[in-house]
C-alpha beads as a LAMMPS data file, in Angstrom:
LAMMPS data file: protein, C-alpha beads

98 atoms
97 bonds

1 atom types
1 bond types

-500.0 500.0 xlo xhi
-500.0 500.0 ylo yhi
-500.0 500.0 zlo zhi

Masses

1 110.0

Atoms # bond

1 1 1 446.694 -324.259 273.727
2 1 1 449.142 -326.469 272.122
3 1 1 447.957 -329.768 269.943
4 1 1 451.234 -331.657 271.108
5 1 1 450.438 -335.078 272.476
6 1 1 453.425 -336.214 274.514
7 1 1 453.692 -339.932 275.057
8 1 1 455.791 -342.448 277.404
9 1 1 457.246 -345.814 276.886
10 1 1 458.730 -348.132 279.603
11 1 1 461.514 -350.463 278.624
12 1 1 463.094 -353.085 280.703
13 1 1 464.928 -354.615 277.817
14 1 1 465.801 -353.670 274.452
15 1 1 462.642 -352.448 272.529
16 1 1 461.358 -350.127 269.913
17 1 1 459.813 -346.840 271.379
18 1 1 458.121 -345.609 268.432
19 1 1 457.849 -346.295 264.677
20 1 1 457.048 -343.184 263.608
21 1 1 459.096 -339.680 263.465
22 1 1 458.975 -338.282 266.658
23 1 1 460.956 -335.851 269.236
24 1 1 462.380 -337.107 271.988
25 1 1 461.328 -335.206 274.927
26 1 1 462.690 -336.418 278.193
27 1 1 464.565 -340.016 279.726
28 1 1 463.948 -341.295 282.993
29 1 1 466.410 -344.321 284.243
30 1 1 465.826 -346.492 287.072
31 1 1 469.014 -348.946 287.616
32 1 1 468.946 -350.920 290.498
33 1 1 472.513 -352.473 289.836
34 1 1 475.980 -351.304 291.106
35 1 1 477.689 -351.264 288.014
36 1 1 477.752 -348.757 284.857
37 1 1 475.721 -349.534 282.083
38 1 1 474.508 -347.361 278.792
39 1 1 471.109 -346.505 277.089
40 1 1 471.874 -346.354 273.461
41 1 1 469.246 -344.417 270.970
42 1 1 468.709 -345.131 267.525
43 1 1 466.809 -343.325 264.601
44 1 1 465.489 -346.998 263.518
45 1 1 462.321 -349.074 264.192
46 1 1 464.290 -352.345 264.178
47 1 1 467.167 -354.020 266.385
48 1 1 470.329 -352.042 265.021
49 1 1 473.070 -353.927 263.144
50 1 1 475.788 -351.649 263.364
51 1 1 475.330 -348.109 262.845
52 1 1 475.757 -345.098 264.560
53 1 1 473.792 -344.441 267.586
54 1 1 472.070 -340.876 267.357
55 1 1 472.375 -340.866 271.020
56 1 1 474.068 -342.567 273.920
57 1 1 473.377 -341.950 277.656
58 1 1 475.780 -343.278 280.410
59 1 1 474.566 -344.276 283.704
60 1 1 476.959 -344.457 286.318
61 1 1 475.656 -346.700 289.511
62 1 1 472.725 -347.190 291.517
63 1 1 469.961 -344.692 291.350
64 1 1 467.603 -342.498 289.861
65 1 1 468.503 -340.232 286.441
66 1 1 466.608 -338.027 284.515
67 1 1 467.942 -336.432 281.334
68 1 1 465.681 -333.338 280.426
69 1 1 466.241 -332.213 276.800
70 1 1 465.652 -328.811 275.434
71 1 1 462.873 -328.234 273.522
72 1 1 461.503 -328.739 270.991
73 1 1 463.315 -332.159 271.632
74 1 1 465.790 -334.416 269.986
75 1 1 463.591 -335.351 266.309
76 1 1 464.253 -338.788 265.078
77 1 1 463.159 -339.210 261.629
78 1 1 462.402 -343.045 261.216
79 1 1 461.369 -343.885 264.931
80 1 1 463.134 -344.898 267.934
81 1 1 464.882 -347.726 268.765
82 1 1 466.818 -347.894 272.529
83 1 1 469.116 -350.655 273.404
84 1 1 470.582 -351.166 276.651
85 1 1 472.079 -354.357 277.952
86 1 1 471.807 -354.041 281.840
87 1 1 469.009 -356.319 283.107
88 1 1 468.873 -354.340 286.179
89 1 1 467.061 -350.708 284.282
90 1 1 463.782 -349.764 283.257
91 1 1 464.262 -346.409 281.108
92 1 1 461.075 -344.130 280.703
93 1 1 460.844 -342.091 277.295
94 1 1 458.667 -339.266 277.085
95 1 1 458.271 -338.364 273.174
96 1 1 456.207 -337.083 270.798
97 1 1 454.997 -337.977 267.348
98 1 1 455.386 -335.579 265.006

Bonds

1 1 1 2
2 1 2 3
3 1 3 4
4 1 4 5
5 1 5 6
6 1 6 7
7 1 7 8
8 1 8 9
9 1 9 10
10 1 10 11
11 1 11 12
12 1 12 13
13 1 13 14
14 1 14 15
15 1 15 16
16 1 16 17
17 1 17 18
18 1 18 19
19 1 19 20
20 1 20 21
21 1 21 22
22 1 22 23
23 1 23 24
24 1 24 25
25 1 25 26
26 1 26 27
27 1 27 28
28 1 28 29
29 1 29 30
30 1 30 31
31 1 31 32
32 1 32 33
33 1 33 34
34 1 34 35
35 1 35 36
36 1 36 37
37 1 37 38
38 1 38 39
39 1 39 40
40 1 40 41
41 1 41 42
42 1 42 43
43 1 43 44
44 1 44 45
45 1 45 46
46 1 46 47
47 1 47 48
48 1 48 49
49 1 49 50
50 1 50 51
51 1 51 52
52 1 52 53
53 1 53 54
54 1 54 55
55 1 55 56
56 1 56 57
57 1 57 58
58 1 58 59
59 1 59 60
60 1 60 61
61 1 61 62
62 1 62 63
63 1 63 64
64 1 64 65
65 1 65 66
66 1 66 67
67 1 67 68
68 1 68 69
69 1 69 70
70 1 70 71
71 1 71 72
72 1 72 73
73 1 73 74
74 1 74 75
75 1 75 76
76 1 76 77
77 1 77 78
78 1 78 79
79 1 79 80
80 1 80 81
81 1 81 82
82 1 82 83
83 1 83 84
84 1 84 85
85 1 85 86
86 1 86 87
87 1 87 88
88 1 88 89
89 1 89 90
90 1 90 91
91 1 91 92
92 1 92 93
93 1 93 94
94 1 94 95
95 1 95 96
96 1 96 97
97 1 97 98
């Protein structure tokens, strides 16, 4: 039996997920807009001030999206920070603290 804990945040608005290292496991978007937006991921535990992004997800329309990620997951070292812009998403991260 494994000792992994996997835990979710919900974010309707720019917001740290985690302040500790951690994998990232799995997104699920809700966007109730029509237009495109993007989920940006960053391996901080603050608002970014420029900077790469360690990951960016596109979301194209109206709908449901889930992005599954191969395991073990994507690690972050210093936490994990998502911006998005749209005021019309909630994103779901499933991650775990490693």
């Amino acid at each position: 039996m494994s000792s992994s804990v996997i835990k979710v945040k919900q974010l309707t608005a720019s917001g740290l997920v985690t302040g500790k290292r951690a994998l990232f496991k799995q997104l699920l978007v809700h966007h109730s807009g029509g237009g495109d937006t993007e989920i940006k991921f960053y391996d901080l535990t603050t608002a970014p001030v420029g900077g790469e992004t360690a990951y960016d997800f596109d979301v194209y329309g109206k709908g449901m999206f889930v992005l599954p990620i191969p395991e073990p997951g994507v690690l972050f070292d210093d936490g994990i920070y998502v911006a998005f812009t749209a005021v019309d998403l909630t994103a779901t991260i499933f991650y775990e603290e490693v």
